[in-house]
KEMI-242460 format. One record per residue: residue in one letter; x, y, z of N, C-alpha, C in turn. Coordinates in nm, 3 decimals. Layout:
<recs>
type  nx  ny  nz  cax  cay  caz  cx  cy  cz
A  X  Y  Z  X  Y  Z  X  Y  Z
...
</recs>
This chain:
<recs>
type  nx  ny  nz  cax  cay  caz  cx  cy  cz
X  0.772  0.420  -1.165  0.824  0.287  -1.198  0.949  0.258  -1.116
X  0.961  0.134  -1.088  1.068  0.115  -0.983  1.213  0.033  -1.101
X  1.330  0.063  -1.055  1.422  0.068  -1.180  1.553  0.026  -1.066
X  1.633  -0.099  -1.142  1.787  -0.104  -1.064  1.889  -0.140  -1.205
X  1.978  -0.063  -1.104  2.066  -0.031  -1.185  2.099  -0.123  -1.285
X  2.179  -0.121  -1.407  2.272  -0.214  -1.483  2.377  -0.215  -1.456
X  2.500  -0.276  -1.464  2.595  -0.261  -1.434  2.677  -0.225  -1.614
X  2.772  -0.090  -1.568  2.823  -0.070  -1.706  2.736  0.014  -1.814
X  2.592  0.008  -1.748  2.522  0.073  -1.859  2.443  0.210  -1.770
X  2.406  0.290  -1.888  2.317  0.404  -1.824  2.219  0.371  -1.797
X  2.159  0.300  -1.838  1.994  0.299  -1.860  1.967  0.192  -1.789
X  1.864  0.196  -1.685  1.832  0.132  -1.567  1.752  -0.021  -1.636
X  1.686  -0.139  -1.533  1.573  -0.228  -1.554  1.469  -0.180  -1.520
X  1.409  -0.222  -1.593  1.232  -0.139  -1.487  1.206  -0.268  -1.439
X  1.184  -0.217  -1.326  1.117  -0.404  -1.272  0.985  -0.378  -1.233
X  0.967  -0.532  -1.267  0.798  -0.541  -1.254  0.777  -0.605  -1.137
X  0.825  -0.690  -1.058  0.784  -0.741  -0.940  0.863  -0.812  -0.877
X  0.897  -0.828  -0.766  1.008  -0.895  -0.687  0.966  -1.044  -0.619
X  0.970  -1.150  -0.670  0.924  -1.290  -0.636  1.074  -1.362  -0.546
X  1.039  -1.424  -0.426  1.107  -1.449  -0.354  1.057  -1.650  -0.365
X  1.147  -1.730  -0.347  1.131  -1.824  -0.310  1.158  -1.891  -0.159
X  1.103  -1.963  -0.075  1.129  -2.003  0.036  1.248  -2.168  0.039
X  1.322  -2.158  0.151  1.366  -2.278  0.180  1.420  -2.357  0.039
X  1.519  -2.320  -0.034  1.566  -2.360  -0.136  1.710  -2.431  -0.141
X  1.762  -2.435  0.015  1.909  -2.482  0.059  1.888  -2.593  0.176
X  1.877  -2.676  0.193  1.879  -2.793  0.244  1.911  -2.712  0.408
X  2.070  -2.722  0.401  2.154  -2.706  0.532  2.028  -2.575  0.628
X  1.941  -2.479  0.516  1.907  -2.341  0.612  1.789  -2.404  0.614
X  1.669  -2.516  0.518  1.592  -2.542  0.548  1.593  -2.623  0.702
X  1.737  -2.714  0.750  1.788  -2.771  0.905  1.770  -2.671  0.938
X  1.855  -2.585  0.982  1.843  -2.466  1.063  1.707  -2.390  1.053
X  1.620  -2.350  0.999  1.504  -2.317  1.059  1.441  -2.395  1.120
X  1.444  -2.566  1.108  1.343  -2.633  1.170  1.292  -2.724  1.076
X  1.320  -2.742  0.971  1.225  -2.750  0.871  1.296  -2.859  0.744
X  1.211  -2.990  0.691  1.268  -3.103  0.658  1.314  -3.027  0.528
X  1.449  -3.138  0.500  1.558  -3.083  0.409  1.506  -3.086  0.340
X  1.440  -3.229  0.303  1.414  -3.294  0.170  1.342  -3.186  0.081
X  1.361  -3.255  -0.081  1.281  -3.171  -0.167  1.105  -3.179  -0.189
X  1.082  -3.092  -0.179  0.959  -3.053  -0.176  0.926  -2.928  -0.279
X  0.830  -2.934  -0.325  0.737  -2.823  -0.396  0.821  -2.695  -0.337
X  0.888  -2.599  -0.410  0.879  -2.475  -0.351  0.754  -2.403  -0.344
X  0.817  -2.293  -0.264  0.694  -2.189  -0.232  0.739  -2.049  -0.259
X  0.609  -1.983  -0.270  0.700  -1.849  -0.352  0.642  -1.746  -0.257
X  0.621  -1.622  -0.250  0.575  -1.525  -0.203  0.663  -1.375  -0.265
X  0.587  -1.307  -0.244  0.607  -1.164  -0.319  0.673  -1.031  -0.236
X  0.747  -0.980  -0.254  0.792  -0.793  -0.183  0.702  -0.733  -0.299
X  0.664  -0.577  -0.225  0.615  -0.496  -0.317  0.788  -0.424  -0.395
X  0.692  -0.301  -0.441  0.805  -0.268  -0.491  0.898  -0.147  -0.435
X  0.884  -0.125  -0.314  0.908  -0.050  -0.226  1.031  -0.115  -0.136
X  0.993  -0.231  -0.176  1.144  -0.363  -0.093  1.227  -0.318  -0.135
X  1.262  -0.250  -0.281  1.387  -0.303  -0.322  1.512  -0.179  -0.264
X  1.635  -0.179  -0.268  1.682  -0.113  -0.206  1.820  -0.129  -0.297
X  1.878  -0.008  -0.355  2.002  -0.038  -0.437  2.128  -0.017  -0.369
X  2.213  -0.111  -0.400  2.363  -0.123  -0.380  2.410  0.028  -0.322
X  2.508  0.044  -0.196  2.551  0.210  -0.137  2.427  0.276  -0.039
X  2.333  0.232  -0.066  2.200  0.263  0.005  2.184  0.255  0.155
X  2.144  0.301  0.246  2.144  0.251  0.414  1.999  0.184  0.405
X  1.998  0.054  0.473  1.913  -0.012  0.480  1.883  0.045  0.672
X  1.758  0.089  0.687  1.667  0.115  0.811  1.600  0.019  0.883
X  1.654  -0.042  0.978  1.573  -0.149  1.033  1.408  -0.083  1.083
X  1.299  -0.187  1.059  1.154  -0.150  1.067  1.157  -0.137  1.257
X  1.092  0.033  1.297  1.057  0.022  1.405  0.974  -0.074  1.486
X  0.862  -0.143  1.408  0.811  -0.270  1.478  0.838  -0.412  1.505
X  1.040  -0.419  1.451  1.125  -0.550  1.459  1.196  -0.549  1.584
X  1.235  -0.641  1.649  1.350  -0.641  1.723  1.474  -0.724  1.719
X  1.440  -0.814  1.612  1.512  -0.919  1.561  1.517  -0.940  1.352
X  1.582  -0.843  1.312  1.603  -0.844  1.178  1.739  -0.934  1.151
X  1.680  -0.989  1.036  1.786  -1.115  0.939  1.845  -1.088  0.886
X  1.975  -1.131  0.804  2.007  -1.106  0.715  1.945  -1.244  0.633
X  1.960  -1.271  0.459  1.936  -1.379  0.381  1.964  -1.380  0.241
X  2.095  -1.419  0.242  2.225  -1.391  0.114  2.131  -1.498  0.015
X  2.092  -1.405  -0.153  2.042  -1.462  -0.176  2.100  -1.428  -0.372
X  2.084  -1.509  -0.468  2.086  -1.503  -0.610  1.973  -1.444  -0.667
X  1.969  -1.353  -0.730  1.833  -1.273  -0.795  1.871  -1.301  -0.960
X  1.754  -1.312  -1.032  1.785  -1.392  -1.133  1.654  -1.288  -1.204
X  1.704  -1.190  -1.335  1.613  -1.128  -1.416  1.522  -1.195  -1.563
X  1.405  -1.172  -1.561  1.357  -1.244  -1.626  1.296  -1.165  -1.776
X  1.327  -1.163  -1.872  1.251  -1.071  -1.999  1.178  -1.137  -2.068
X  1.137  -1.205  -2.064  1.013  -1.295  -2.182  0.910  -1.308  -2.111
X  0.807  -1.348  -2.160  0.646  -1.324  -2.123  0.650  -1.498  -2.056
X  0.609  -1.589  -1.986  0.615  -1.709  -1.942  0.523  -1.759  -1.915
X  0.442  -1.893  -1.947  0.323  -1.933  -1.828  0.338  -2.085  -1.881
X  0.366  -2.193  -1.814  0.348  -2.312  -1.843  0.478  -2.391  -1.918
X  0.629  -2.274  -1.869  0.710  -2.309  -1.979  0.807  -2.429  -1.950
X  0.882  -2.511  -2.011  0.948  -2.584  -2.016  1.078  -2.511  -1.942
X  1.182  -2.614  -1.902  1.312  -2.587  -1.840  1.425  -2.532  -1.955
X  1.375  -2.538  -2.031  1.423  -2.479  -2.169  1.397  -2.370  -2.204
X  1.270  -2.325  -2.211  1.221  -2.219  -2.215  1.224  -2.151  -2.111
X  1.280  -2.193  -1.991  1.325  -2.108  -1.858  1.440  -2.061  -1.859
X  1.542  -2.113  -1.958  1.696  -2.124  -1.954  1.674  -1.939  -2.054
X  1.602  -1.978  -2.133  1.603  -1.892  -2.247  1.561  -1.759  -2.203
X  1.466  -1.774  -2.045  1.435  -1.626  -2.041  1.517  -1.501  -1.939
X  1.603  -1.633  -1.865  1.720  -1.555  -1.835  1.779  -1.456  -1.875
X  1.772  -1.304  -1.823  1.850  -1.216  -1.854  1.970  -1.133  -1.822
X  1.949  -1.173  -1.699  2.055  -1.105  -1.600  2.091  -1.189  -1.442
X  2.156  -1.147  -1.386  2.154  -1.209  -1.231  2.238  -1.074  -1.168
X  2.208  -1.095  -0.990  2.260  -1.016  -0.968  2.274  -1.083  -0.764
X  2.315  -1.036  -0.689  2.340  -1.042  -0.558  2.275  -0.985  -0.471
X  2.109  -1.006  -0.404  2.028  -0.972  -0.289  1.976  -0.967  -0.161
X  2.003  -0.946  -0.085  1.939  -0.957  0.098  1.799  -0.976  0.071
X  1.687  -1.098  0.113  1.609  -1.096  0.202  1.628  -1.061  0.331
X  1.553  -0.955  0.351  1.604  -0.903  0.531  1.427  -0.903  0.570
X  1.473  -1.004  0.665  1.358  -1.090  0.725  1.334  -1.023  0.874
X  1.192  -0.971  0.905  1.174  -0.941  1.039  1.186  -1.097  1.142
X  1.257  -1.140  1.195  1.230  -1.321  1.228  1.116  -1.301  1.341
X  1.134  -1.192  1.413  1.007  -1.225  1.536  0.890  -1.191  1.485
X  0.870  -1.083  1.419  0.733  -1.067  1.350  0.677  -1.201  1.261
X  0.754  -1.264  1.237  0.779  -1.383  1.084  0.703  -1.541  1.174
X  0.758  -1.546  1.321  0.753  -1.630  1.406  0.646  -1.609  1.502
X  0.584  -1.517  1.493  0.479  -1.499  1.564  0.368  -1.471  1.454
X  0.387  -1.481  1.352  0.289  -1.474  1.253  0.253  -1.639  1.239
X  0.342  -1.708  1.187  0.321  -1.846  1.174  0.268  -1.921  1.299
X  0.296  -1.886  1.451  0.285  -1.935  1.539  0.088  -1.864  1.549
X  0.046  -1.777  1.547  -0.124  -1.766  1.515  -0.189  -1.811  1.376
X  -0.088  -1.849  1.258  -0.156  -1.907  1.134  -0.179  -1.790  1.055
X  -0.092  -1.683  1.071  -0.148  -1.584  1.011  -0.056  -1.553  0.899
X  -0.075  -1.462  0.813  0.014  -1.445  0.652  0.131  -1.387  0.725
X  0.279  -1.360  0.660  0.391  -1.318  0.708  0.404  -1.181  0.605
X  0.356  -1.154  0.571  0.426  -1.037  0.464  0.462  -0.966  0.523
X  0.426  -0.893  0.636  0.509  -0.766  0.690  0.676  -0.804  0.733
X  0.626  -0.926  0.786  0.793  -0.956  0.855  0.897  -0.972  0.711
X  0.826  -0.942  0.568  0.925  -0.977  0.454  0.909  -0.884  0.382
X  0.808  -0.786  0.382  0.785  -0.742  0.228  0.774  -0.567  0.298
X  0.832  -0.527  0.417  0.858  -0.447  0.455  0.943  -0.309  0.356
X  0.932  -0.151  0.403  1.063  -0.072  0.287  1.188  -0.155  0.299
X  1.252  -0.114  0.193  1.385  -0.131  0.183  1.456  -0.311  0.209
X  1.342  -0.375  0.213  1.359  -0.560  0.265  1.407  -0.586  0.186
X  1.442  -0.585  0.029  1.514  -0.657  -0.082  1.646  -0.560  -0.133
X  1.741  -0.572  -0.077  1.842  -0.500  -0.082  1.867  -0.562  -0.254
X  1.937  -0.474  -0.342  2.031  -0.609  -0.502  2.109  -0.457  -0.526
X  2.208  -0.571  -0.587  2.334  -0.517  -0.632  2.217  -0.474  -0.797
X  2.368  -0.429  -0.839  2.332  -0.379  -0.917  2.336  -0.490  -1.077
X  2.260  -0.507  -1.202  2.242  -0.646  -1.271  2.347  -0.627  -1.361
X  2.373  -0.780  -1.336  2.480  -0.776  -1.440  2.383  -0.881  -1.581
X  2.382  -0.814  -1.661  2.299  -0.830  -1.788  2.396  -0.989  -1.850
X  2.337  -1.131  -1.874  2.389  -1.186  -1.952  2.244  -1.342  -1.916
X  2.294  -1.375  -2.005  2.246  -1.531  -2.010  2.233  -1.622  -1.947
X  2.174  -1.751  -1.906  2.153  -1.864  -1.846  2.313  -1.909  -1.836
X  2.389  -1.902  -1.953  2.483  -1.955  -1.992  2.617  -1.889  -1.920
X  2.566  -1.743  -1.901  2.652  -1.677  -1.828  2.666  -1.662  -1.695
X  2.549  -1.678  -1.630  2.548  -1.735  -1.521  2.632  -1.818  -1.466
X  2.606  -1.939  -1.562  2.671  -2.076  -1.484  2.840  -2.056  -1.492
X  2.867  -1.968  -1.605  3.047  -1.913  -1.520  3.053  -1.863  -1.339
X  2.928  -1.845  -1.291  2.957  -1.783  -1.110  2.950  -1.912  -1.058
X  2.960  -1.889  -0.954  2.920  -1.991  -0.824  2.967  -1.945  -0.683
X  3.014  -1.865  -0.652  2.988  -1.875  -0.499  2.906  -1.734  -0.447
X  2.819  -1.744  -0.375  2.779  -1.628  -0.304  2.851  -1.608  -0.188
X  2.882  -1.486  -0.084  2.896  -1.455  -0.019  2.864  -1.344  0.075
X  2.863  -1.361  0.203  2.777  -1.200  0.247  2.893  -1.194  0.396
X  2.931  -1.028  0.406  3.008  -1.036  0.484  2.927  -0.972  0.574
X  2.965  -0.967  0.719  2.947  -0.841  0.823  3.010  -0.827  0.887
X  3.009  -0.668  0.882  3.207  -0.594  0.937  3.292  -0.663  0.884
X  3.304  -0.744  0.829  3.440  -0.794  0.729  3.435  -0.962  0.789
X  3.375  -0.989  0.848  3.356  -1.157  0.849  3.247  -1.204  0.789
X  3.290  -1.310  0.740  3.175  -1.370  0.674  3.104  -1.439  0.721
X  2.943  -1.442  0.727  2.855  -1.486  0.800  2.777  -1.551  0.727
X  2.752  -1.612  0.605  2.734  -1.648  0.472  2.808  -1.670  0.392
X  2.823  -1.847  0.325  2.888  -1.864  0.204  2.784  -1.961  0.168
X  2.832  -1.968  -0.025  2.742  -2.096  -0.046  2.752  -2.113  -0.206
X  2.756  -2.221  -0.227  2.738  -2.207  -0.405  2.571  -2.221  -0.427
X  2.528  -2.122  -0.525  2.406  -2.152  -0.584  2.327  -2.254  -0.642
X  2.500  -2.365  -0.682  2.404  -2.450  -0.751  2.417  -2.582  -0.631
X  2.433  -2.549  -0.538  2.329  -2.624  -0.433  2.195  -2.587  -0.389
X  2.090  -2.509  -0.480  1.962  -2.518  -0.438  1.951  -2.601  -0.471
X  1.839  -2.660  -0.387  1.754  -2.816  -0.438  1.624  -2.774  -0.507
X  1.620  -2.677  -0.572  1.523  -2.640  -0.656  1.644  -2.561  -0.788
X  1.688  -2.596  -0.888  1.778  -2.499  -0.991  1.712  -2.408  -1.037
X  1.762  -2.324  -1.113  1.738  -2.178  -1.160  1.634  -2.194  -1.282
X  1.591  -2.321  -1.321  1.476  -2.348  -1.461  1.410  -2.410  -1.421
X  1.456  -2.505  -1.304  1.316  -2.554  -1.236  1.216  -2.450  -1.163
X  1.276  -2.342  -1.081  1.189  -2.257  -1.050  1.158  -2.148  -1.128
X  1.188  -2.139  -1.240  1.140  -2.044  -1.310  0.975  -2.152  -1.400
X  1.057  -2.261  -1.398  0.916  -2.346  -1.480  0.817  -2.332  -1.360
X  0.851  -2.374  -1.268  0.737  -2.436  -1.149  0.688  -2.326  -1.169
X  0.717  -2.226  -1.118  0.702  -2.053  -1.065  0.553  -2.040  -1.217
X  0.604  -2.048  -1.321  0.530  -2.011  -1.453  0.437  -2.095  -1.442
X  0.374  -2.203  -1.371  0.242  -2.306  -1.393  0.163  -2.235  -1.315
X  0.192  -2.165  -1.221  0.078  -2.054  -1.157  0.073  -1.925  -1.144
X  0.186  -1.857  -1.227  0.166  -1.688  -1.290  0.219  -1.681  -1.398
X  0.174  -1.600  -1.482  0.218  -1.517  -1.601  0.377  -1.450  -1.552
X  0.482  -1.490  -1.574  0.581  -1.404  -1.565  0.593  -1.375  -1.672
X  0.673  -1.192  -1.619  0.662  -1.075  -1.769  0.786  -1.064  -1.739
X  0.845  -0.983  -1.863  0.970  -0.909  -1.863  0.983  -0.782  -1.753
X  1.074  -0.812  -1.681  1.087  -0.711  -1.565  1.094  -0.728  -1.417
X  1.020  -0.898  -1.406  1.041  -0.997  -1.307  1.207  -1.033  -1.237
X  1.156  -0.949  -1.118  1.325  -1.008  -1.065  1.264  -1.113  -0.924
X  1.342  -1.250  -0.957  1.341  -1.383  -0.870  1.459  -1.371  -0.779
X  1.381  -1.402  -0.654  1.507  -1.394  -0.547  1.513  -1.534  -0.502
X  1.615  -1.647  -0.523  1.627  -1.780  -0.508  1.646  -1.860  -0.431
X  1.618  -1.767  -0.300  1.665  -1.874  -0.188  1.790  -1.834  -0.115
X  1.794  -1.902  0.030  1.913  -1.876  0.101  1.977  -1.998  0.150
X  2.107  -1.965  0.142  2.180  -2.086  0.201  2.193  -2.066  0.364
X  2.279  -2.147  0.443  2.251  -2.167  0.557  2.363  -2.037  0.598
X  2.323  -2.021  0.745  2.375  -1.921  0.821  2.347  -1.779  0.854
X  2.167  -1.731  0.777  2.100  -1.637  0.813  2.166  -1.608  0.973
X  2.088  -1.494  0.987  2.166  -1.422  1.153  2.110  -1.262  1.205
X  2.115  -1.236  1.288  2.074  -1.049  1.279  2.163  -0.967  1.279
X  2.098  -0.850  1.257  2.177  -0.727  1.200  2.125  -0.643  1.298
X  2.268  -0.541  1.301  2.235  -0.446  1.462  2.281  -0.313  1.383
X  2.227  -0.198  1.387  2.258  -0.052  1.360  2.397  -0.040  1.353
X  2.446  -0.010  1.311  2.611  0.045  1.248  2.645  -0.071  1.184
X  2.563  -0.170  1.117  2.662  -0.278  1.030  2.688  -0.273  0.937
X  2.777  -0.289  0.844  2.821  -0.313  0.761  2.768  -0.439  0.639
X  2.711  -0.470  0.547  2.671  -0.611  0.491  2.724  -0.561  0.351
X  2.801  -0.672  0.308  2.861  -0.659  0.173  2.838  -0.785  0.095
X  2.766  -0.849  0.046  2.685  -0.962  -0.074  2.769  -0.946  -0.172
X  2.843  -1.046  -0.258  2.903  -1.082  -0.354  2.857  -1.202  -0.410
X  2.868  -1.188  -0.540  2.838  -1.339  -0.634  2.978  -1.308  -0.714
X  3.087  -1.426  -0.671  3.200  -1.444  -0.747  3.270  -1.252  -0.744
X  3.322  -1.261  -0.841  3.327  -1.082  -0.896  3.256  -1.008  -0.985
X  3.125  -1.089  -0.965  3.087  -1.041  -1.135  2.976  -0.939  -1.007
X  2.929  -0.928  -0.911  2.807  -0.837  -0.860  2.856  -0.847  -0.692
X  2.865  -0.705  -0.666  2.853  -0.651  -0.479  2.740  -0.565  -0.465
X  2.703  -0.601  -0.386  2.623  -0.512  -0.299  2.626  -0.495  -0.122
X  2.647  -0.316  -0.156  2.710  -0.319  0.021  2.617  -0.180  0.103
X  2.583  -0.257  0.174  2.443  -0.194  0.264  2.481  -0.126  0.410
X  2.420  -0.033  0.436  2.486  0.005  0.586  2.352  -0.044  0.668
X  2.326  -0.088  0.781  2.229  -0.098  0.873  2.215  0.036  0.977
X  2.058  0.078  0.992  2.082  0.201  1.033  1.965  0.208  1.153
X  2.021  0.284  1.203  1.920  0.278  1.363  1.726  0.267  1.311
X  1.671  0.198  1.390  1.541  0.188  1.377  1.437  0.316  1.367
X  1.360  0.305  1.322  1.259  0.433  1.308  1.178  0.355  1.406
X  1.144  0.510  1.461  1.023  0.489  1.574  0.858  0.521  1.505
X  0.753  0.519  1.626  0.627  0.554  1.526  0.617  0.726  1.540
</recs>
């Protein structure tokens, strides 16, 4: 079973599956290429082999040459879900915490450019870096707001969360009209603008406010 930490507590989350949303920040939906406006999100999945805990060296994939970073809000889910109201999304909030999508971009861009699925360029080991959860409510949440992600000590990422153009109950509702979400579901929400790559000896340190860090080393590529 795959398990991240709590913060403050012994006893780990078991997580059940790592759901990522696409293009959820206007300014990074510009910068990829791609119209601001709101639209339907889109979701896609890491196994459970993505995830990668806080202190950990993250290994860039020998078949990348261009890895991302993608400062993102992870949002834990404990109630059973399918068809639920924005209310009943608020309610199944359990935790949040601070995550890297670490995106292969050339594998990602040459996948889309033949029409073909992207999962490798996303759902690669160690691709979902998270801090460790800080256990509280919908309600507790909305005390944070800024994310941040440093490298080597500059910041290359800022952003408040509640500039997605999709909120934290809208995509948990949308998300629930076409899966069963269970308790154990960790949602990764999107990135704000200023994704970028990561080179062997870096440093990446992800913060939400003070309440969650997570700090990753980048580490030379594996060969085959």
């Amino acid at each position: 079973m795959t398990e991240l930490a709590i913060a403050d507590r012994d006893t780990p989350w078991p997580v059940t599956r790592i759901i990522c949303i696409g293009r959820n920040y206007r300014e990074h939906a510009r910068e990829m290429g791609h119209n601001p406006e709101r639209a339907t999100p889109f979701f896609f999945f890491k196994p459970a082999t993505a995830l990668l805990a806080h202190g950990e060296v993250f290994t860039c994939p020998w078949f990348s040459k261009e890895v991302h970073h993608e400062l993102e809000l992870v949002i834990a889910i404990d109630q059973t879900l399918q068809g639920a109201n924005e209310q009943q999304a608020r309610e199944a909030v359990s935790g949040f915490a601070v995550g890297l999508d670490m995106t292969c971009r050339d594998i990602q861009r040459e996948a889309k450019a033949e029409g073909r699925p992207w999962e490798l360029a996303k759902g690669f080991d160690g691709s979902a870096p998270c801090s460790a959860l800080q256990l509280g409510r919908y309600r507790d949440l909305e005390a944070t707001d800024r994310l941040t992600l440093t490298r080597n000590g500059t910041i290359v990422q800022q952003g408040s969360w509640r500039d997605m153009i999709w909120s934290v109950p809208e995509l948990i509702s949308e998300l629930s009209r076409y899966i069963t979400l269970a308790p154990g579901d960790l949602l990764f929400t999107g990135t704000p603008a200023g994704v970028g790559p990561v080179q062997p000896g870096d440093q990446l340190v992800a913060t939400l406010d003070d309440f969650c860090e997570l700090s990753v080393t980048v580490a030379e590529q594996l060969s085959t």
